[in-house]
C-alpha positions as CSV (number, residue, x, y, z in Angstrom):
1,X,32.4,6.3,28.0
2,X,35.2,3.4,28.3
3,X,35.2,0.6,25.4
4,X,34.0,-2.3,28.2
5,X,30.8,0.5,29.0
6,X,30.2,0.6,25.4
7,X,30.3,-3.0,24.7
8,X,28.0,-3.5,27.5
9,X,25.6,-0.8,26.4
10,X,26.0,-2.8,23.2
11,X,25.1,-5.9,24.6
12,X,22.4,-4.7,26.5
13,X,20.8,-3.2,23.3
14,X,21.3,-6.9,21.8
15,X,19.4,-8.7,24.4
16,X,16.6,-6.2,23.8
17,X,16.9,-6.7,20.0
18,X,16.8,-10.6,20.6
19,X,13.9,-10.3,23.4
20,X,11.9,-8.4,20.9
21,X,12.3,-11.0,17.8
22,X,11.2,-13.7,20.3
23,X,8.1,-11.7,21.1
24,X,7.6,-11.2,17.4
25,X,8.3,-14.9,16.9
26,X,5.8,-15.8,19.2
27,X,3.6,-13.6,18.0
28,X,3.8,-14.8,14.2
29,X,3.3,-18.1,15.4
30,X,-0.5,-17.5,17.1
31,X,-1.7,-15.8,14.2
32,X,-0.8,-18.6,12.0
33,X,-2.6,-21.1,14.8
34,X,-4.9,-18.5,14.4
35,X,-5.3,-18.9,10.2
36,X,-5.3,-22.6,10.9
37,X,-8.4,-22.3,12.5
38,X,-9.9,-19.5,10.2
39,X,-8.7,-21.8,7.0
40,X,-11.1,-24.7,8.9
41,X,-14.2,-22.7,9.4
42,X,-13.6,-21.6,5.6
43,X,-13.5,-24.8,4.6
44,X,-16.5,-26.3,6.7
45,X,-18.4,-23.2,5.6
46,X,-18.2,-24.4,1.6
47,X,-18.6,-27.9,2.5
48,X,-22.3,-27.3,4.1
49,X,-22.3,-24.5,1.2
50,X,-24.7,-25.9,-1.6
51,X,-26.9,-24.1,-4.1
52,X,-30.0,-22.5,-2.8
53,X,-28.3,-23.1,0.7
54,X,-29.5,-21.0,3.9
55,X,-28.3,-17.3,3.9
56,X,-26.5,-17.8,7.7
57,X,-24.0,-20.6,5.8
58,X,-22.9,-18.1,3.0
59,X,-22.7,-14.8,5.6
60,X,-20.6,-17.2,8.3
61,X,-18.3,-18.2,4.7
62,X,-18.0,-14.5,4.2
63,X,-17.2,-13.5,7.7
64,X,-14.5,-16.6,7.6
65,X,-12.9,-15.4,4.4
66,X,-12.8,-11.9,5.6
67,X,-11.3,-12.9,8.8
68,X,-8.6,-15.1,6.5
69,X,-7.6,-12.1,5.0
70,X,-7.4,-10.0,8.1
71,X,-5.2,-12.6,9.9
72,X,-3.4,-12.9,6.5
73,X,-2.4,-9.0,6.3
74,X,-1.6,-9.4,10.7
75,X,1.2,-12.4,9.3
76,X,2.6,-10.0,6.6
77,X,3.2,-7.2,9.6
78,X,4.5,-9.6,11.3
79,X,7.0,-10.9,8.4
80,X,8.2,-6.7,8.1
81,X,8.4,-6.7,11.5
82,X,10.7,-9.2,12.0
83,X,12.7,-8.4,8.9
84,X,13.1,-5.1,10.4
85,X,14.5,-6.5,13.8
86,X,17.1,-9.1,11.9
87,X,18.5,-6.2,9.8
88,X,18.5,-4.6,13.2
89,X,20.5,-7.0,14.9
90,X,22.8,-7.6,12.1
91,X,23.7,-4.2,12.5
92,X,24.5,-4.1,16.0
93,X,26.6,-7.3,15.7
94,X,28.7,-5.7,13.1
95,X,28.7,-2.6,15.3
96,X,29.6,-5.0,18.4
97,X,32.3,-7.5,16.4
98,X,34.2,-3.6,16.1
99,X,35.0,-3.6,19.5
């Protein structure tokens, strides 16, 4: 394989790499719309929450909170998973800046 093959292999691999943190990007950002929304119904659900309240207001609070924490552990995937890509990439651009 010739240096300008390599470099373009190279390349290719780091449009992949930067295609792929764009997806993950993109991806981080809809689950935090995502929490947004969960955080609201959380919050709405301990507003109408009041003592001796209805048991359908305290099961939709639990649902919301276990839904926060689900979307929560989905953002902290996402957070390794874009670390992982960046170290990724760093790597290949000190492998390309060889060249």
């Amino acid at each position: 394989m010739t240096d300008t093959q390599r470099l373009r292999a190279l390349l290719g691999k780091r449009l992949e790499l930067v295609q792929e943190i764009a997806r993950l990007n993109a991806r981080q950002l809809k689950n935090r719309q995502i929490l947004g929304g969960v955080e609201l119904e959380v919050m709405q659900c301990e507003r109408d929450l009041s003592p001796g309240e209805d048991a359908a207001v305290a099961d939709r609070l639990a649902q919301a909170r276990a839904q926060c924490d689900a979307v929560l552990a989905r953002l902290d995937e996402d957070a390794r998973d874009l670390m992982e890509s960046h170290g990724q990439l760093d790597a290949l651009d000190r492998e390309i800046s060889k060249q």
